[in-house]
MARKEMI-36376 format. One record per atom (N, C-alpha, C): residue in three letters; atom name; x, y, z. Coordinates in Angstrom, 2 decimals, decimal comma. Layout:
residues N
<bavex resn="ALA" name="CA" xx="X" yy="Y" zz="Z"/>
...
***
This chain:
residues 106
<bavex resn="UNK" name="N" xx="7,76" yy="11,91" zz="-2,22"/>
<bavex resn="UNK" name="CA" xx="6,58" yy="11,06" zz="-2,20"/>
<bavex resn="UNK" name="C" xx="6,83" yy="9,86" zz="-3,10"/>
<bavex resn="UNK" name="N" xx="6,05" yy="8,89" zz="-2,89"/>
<bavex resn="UNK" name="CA" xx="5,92" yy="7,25" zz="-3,47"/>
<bavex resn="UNK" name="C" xx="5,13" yy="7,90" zz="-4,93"/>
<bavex resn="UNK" name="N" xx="6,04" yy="6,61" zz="-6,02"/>
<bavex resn="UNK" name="CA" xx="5,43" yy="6,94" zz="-7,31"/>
<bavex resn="UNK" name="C" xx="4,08" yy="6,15" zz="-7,05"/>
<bavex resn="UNK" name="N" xx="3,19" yy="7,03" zz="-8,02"/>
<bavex resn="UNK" name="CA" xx="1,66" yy="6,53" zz="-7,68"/>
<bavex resn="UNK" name="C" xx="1,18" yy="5,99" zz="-8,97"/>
<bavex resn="UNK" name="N" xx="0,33" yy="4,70" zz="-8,55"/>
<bavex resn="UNK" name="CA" xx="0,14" yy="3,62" zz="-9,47"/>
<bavex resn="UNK" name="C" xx="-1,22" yy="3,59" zz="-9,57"/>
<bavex resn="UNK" name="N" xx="-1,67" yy="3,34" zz="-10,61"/>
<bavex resn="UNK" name="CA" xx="-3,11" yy="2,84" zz="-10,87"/>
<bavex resn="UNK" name="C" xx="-3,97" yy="4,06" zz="-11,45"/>
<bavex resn="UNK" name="N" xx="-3,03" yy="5,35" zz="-11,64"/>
<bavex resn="UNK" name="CA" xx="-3,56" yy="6,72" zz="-12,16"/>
<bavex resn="UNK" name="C" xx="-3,49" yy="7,25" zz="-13,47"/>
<bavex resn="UNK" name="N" xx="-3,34" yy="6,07" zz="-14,71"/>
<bavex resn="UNK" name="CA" xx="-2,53" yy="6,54" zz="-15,46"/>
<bavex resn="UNK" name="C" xx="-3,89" yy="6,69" zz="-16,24"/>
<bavex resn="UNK" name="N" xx="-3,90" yy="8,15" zz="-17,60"/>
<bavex resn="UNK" name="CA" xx="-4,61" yy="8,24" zz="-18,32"/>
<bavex resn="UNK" name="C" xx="-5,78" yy="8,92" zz="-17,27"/>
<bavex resn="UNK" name="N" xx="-5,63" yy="8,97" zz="-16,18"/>
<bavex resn="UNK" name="CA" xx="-7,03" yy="9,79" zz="-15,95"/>
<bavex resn="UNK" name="C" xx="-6,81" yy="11,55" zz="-15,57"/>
<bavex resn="UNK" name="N" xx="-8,41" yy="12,37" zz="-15,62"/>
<bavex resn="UNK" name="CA" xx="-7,74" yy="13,17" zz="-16,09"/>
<bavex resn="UNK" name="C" xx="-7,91" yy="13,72" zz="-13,88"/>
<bavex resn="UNK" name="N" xx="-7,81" yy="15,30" zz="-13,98"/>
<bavex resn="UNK" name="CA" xx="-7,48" yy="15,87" zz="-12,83"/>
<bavex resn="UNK" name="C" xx="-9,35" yy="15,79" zz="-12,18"/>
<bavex resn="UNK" name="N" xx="-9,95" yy="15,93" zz="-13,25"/>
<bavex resn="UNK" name="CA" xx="-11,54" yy="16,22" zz="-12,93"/>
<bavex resn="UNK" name="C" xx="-11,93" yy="14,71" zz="-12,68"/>
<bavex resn="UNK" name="N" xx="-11,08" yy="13,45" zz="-13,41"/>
<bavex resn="UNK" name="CA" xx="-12,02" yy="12,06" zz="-12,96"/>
<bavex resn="UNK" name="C" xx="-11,49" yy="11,52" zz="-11,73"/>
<bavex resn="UNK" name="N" xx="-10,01" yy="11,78" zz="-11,15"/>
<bavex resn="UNK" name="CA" xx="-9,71" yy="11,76" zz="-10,27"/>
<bavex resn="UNK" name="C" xx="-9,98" yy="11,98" zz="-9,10"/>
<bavex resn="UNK" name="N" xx="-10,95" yy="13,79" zz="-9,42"/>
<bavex resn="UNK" name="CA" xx="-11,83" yy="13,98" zz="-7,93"/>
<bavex resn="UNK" name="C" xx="-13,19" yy="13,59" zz="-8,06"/>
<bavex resn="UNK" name="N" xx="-13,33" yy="12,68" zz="-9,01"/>
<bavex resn="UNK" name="CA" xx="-14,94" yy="12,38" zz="-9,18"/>
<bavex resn="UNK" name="C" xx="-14,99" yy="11,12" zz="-8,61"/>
<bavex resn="UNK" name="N" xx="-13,68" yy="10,43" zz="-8,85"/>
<bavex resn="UNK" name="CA" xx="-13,53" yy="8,93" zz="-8,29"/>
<bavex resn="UNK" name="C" xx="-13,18" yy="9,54" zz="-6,64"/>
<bavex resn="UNK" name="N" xx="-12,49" yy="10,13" zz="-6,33"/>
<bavex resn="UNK" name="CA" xx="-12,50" yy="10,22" zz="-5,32"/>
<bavex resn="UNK" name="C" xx="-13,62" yy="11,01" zz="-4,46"/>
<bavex resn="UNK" name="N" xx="-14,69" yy="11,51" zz="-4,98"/>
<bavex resn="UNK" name="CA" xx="-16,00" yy="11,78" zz="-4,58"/>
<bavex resn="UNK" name="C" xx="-17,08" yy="10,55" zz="-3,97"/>
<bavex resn="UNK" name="N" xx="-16,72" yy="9,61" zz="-4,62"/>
<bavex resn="UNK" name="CA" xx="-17,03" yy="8,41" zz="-5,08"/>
<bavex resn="UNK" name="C" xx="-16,70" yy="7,25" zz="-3,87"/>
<bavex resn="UNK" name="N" xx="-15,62" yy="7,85" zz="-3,57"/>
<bavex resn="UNK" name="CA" xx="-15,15" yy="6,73" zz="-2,73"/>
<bavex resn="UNK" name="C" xx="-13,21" yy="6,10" zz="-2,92"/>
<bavex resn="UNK" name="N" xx="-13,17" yy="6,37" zz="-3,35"/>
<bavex resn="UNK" name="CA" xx="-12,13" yy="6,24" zz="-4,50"/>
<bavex resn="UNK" name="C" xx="-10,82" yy="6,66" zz="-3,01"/>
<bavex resn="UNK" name="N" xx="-10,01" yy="5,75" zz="-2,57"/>
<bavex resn="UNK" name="CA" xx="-8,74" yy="6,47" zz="-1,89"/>
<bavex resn="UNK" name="C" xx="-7,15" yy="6,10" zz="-2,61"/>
<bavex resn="UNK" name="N" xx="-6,43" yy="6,52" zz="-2,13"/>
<bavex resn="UNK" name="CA" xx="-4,53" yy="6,40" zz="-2,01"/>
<bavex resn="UNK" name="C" xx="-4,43" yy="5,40" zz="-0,90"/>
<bavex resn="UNK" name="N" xx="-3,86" yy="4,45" zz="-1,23"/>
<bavex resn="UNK" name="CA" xx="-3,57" yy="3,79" zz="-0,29"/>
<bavex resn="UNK" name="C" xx="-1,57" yy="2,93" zz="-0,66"/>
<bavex resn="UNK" name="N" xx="-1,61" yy="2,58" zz="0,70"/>
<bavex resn="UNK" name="CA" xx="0,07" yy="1,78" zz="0,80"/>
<bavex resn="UNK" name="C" xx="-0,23" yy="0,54" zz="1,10"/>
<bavex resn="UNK" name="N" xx="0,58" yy="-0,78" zz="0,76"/>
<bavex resn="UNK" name="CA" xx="0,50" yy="-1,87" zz="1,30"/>
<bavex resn="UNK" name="C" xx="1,54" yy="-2,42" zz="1,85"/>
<bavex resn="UNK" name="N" xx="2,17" yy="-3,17" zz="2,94"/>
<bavex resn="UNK" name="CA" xx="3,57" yy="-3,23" zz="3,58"/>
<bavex resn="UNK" name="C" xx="3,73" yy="-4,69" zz="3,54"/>
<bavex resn="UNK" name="N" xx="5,09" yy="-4,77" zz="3,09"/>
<bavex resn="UNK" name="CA" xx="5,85" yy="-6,15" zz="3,31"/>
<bavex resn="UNK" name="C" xx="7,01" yy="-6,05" zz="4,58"/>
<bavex resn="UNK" name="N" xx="7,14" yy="-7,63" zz="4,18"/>
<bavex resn="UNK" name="CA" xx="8,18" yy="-7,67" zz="5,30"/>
<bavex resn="UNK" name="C" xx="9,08" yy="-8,36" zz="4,18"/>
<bavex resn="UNK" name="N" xx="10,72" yy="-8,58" zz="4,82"/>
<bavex resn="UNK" name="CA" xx="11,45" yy="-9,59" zz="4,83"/>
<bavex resn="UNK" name="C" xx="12,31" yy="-9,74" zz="5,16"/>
<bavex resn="UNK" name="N" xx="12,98" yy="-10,76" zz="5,99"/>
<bavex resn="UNK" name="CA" xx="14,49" yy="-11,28" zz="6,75"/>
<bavex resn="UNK" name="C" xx="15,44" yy="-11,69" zz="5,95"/>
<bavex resn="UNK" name="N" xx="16,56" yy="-11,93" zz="6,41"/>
<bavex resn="UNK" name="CA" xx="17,97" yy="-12,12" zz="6,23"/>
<bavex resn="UNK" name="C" xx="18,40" yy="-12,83" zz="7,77"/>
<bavex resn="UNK" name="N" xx="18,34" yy="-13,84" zz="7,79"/>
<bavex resn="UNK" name="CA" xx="19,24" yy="-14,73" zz="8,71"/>
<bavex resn="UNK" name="C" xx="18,49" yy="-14,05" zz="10,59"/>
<bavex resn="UNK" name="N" xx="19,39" yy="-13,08" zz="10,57"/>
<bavex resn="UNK" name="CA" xx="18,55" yy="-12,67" zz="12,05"/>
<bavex resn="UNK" name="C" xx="18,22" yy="-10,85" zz="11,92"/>
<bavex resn="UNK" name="N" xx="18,09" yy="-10,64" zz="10,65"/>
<bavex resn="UNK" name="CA" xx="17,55" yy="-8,81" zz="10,00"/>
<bavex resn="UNK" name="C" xx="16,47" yy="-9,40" zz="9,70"/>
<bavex resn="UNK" name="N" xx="15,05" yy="-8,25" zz="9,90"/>
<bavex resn="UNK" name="CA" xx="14,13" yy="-7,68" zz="9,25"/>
<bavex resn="UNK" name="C" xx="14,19" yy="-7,00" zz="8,94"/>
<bavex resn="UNK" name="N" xx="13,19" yy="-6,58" zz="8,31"/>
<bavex resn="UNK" name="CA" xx="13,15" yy="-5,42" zz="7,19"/>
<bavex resn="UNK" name="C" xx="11,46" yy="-5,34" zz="7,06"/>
<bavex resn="UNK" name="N" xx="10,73" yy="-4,24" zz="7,75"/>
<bavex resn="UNK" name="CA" xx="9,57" yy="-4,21" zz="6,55"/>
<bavex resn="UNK" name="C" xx="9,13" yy="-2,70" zz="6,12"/>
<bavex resn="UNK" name="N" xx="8,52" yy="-2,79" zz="4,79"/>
<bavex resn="UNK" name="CA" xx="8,75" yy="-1,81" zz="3,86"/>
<bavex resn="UNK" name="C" xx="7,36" yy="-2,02" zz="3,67"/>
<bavex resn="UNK" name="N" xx="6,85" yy="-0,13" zz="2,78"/>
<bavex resn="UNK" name="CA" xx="5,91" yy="0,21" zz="2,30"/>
<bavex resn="UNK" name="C" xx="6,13" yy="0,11" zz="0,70"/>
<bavex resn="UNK" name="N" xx="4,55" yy="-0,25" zz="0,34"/>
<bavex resn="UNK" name="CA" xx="5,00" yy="-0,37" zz="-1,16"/>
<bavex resn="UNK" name="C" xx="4,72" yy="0,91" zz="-1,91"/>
<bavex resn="UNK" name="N" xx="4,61" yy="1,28" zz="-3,04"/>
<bavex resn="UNK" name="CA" xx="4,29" yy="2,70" zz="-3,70"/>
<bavex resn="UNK" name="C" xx="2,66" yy="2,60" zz="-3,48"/>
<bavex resn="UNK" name="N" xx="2,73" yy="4,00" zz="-3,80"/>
<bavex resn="UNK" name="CA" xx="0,99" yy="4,16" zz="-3,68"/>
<bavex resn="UNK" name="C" xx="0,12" yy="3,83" zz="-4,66"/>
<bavex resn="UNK" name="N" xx="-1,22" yy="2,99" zz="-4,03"/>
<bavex resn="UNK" name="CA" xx="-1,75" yy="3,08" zz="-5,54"/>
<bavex resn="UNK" name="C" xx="-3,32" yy="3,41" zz="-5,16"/>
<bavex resn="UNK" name="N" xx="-4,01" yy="3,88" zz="-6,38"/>
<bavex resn="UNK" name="CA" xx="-4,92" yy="4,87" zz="-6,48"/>
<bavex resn="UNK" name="C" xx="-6,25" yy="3,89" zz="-6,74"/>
<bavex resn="UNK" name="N" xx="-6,83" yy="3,47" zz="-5,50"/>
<bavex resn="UNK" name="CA" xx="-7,63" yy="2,87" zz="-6,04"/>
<bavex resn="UNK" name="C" xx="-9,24" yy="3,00" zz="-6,21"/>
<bavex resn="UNK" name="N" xx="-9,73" yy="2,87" zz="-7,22"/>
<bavex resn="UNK" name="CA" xx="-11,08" yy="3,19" zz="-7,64"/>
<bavex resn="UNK" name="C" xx="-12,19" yy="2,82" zz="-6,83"/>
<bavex resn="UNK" name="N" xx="-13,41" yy="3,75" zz="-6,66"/>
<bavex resn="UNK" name="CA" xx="-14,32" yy="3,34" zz="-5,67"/>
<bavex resn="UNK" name="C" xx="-14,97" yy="1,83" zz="-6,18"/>
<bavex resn="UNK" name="N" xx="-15,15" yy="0,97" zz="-5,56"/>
<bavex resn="UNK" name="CA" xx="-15,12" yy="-0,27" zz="-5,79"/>
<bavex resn="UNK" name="C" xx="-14,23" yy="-1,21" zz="-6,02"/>
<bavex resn="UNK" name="N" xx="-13,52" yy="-1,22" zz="-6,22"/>
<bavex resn="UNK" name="CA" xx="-12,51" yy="-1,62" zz="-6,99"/>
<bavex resn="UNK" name="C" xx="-11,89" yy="-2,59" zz="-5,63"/>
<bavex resn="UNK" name="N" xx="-11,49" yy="-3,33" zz="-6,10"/>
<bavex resn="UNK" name="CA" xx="-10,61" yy="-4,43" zz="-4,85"/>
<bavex resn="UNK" name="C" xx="-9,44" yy="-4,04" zz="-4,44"/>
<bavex resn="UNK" name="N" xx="-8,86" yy="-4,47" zz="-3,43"/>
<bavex resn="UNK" name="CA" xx="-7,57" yy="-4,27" zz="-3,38"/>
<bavex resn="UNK" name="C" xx="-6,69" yy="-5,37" zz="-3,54"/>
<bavex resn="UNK" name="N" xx="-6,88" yy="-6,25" zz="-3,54"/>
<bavex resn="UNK" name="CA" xx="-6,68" yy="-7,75" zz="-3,48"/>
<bavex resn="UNK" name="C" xx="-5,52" yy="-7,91" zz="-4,76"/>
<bavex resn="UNK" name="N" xx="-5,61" yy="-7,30" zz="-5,75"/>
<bavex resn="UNK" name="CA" xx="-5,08" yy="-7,55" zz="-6,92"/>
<bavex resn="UNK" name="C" xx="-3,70" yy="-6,84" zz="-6,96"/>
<bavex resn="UNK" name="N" xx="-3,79" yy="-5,73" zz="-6,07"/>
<bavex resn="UNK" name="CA" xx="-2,93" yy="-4,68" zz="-5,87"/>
<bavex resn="UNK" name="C" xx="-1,76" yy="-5,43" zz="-4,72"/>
<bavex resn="UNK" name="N" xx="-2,28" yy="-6,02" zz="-3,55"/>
<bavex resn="UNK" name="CA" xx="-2,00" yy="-6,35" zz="-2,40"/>
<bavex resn="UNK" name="C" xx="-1,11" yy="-7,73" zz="-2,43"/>
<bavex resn="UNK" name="N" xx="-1,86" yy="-8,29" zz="-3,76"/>
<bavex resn="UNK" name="CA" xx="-1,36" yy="-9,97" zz="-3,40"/>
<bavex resn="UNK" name="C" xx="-0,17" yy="-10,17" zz="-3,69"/>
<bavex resn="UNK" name="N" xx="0,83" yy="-9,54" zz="-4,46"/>
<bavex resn="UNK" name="CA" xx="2,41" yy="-9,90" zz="-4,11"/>
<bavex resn="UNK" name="C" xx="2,89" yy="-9,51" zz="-3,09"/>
<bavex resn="UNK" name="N" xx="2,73" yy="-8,37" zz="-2,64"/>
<bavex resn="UNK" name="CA" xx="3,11" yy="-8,08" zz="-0,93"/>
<bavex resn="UNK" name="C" xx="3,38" yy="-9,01" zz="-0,29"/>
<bavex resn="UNK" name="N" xx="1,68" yy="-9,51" zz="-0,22"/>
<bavex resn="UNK" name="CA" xx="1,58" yy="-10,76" zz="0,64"/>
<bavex resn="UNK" name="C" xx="1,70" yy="-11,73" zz="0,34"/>
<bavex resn="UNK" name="N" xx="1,94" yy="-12,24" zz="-0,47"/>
<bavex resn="UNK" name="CA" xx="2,91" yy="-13,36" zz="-0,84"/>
<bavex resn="UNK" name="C" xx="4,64" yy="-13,26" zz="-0,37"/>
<bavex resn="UNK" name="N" xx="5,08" yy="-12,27" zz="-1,32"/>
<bavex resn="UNK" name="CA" xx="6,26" yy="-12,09" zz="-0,37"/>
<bavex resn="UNK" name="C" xx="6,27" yy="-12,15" zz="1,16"/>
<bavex resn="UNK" name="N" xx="5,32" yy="-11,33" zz="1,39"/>
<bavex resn="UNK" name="CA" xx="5,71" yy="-11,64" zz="3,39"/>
<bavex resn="UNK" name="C" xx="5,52" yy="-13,25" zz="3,77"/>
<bavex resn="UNK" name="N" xx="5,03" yy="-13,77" zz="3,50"/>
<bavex resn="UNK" name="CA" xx="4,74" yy="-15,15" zz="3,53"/>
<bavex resn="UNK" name="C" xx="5,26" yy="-16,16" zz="3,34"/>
<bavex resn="UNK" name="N" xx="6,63" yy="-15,77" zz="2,35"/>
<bavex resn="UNK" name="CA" xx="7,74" yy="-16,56" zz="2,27"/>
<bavex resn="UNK" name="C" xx="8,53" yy="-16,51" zz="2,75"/>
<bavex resn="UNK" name="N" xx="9,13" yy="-15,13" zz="2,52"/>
<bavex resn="UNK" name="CA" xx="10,41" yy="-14,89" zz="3,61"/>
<bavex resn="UNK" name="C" xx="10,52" yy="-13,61" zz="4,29"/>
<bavex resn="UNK" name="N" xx="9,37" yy="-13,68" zz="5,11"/>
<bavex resn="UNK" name="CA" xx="9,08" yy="-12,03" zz="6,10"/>
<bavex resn="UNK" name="C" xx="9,27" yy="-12,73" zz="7,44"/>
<bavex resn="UNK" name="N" xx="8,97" yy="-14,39" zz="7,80"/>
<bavex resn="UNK" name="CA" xx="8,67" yy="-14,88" zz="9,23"/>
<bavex resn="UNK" name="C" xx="10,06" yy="-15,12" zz="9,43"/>
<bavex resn="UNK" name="N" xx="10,73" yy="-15,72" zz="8,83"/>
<bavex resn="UNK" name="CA" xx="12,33" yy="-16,12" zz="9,24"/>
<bavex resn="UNK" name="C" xx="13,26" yy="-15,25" zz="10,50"/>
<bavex resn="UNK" name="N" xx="13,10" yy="-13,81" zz="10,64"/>
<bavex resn="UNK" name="CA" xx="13,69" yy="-13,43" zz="11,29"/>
<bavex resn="UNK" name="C" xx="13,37" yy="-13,82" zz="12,85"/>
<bavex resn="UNK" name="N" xx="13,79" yy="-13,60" zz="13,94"/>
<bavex resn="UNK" name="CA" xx="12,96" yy="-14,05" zz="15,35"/>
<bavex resn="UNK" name="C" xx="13,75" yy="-12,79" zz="16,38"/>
<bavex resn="UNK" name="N" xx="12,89" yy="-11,85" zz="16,85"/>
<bavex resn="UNK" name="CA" xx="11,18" yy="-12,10" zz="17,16"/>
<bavex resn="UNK" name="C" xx="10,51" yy="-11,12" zz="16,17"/>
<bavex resn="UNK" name="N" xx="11,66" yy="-10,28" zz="15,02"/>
<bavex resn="UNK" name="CA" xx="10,84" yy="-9,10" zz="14,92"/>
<bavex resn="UNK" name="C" xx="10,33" yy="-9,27" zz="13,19"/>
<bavex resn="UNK" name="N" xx="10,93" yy="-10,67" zz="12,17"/>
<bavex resn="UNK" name="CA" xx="10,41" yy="-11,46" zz="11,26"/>
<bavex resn="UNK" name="C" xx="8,63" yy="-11,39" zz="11,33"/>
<bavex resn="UNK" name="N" xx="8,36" yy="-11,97" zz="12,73"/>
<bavex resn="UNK" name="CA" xx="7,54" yy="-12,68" zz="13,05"/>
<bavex resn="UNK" name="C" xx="6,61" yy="-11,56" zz="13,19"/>
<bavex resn="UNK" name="N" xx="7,03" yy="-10,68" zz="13,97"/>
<bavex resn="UNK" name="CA" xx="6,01" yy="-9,33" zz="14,28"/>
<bavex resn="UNK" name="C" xx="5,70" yy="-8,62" zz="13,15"/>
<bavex resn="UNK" name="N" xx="6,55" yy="-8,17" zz="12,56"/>
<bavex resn="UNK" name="CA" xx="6,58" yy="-7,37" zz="11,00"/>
<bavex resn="UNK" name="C" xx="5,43" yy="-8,44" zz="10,55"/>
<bavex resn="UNK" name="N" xx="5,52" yy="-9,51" zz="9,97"/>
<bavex resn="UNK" name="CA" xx="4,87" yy="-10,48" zz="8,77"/>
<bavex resn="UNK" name="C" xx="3,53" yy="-9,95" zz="9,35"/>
<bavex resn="UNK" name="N" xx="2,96" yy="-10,51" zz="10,84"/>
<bavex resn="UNK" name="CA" xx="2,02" yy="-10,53" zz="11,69"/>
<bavex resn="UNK" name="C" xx="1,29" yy="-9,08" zz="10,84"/>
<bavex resn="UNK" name="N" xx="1,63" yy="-8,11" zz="11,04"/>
<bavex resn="UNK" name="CA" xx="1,27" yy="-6,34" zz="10,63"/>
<bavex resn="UNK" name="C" xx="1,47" yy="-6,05" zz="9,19"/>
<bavex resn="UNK" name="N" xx="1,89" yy="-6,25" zz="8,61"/>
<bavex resn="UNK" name="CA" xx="2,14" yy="-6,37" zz="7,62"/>
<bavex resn="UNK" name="C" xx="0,49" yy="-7,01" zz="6,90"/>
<bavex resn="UNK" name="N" xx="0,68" yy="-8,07" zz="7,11"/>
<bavex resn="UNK" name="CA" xx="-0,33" yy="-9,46" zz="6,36"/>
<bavex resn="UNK" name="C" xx="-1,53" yy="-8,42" zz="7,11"/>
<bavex resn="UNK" name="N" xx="-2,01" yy="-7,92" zz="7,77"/>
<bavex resn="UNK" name="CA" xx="-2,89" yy="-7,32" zz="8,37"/>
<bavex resn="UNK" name="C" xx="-3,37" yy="-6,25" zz="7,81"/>
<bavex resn="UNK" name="N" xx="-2,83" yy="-5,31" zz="7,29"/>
<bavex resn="UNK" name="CA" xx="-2,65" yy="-4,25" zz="6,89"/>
<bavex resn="UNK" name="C" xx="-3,60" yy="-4,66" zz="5,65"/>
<bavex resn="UNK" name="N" xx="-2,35" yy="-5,23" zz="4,63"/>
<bavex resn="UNK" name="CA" xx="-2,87" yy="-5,94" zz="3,53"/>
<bavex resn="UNK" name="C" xx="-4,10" yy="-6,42" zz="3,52"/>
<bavex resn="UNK" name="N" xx="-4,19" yy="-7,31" zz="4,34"/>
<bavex resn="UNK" name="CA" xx="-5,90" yy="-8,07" zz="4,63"/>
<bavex resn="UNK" name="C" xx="-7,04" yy="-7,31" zz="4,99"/>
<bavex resn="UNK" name="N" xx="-6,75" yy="-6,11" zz="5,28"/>
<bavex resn="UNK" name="CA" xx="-7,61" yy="-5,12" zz="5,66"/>
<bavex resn="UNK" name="C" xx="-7,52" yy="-3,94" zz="4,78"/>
<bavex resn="UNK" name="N" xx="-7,02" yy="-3,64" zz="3,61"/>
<bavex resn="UNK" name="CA" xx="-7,03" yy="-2,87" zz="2,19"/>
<bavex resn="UNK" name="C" xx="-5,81" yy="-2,26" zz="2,40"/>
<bavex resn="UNK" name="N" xx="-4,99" yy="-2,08" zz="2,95"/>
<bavex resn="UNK" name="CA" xx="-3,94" yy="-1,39" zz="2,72"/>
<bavex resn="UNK" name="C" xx="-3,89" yy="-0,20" zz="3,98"/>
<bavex resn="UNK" name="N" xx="-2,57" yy="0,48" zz="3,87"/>
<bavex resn="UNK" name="CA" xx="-2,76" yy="1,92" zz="4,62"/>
<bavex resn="UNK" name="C" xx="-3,37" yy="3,19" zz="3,62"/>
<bavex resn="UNK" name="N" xx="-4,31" yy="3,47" zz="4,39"/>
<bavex resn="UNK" name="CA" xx="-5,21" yy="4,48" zz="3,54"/>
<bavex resn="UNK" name="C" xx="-4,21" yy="6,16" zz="3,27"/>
<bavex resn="UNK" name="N" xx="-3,90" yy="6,79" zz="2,48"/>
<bavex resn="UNK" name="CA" xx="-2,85" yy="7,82" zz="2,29"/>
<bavex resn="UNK" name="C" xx="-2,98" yy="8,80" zz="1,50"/>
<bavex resn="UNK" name="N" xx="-4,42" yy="9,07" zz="1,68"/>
<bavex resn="UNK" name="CA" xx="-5,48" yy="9,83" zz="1,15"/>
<bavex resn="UNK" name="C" xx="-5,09" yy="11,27" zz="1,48"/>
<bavex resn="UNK" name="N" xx="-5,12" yy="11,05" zz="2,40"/>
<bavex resn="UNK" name="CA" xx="-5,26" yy="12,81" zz="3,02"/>
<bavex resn="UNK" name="C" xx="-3,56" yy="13,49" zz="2,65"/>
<bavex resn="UNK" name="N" xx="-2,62" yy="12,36" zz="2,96"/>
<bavex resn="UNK" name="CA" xx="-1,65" yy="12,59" zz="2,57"/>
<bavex resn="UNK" name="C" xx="-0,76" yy="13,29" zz="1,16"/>
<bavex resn="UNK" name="N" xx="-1,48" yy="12,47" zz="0,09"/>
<bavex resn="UNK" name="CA" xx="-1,13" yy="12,41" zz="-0,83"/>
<bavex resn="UNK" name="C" xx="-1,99" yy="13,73" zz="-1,59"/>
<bavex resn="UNK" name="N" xx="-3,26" yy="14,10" zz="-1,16"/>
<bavex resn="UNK" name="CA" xx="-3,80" yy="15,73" zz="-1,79"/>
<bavex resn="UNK" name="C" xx="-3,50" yy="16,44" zz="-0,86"/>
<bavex resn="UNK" name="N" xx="-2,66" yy="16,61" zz="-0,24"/>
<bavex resn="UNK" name="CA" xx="-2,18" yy="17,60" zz="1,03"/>
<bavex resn="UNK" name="C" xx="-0,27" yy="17,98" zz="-0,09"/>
<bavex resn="UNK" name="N" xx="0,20" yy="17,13" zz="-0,31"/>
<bavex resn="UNK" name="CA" xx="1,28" yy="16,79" zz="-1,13"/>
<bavex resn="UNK" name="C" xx="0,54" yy="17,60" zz="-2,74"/>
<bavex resn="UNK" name="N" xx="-0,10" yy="16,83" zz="-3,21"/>
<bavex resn="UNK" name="CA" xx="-0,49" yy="17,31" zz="-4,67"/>
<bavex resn="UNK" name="C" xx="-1,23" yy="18,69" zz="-4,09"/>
<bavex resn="UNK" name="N" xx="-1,90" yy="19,44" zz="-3,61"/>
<bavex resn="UNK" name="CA" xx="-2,15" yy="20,83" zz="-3,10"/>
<bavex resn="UNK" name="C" xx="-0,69" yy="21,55" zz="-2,99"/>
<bavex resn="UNK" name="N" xx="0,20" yy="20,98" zz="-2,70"/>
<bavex resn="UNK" name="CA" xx="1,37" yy="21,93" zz="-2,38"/>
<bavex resn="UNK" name="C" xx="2,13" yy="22,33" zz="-3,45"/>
<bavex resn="UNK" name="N" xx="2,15" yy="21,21" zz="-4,33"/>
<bavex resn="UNK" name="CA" xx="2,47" yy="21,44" zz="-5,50"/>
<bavex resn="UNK" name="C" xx="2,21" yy="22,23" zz="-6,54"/>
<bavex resn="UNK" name="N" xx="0,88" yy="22,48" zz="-6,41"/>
<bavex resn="UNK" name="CA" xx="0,48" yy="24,01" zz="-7,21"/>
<bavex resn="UNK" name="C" xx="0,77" yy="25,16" zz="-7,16"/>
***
């Protein structure tokens, strides 16, 4: 599993209170090319608080895709496209994932 960000200092009980709350795991995806390679990638997980934005979490992603995610042709272009989307829309949610993972672990 992806190291998980944005969890530090809390305890096991505020974790399911935030996540009572509203509170999910989520991923955000970049892209980026090399001449005629793409590449797009998930970033680590991060834990974000009910309310809480994602925007702050999200915006180097998307910045990176934005510089050099379109360059490749056709699949630069497609990646950036999904990618920037993802992002713009909070991330991939990886909720269920990630206490399905931490359950197993016990």
């Amino acid at each position: 599993m992806s190291k998980i960000k944005n969890w530090e200092g809390l305890s096991t009980e505020e974790i399911n209170e935030e996540l009572g709350k509203g509170a999910k795991f989520v991923m955000f995806q970049y892209c980026f090319s090399i001449i005629f390679m793409s590449f797009q990638r998930s970033s680590d997980i991060y834990f974000i608080r009910a309310g809480e934005s994602t925007a702050k979490h999200s915006i180097g992603y998307t910045i990176l895709t934005l510089c050099v995610g379109w360059w490749g042709i056709p699949w630069g272009i497609i990646y950036s496209f999904t990618s920037l989307y993802t992002n713009f829309t909070g991330g991939k949610d990886v909720t269920a994932e990630v206490l399905a993972a931490l359950n197993s672990e016990e």
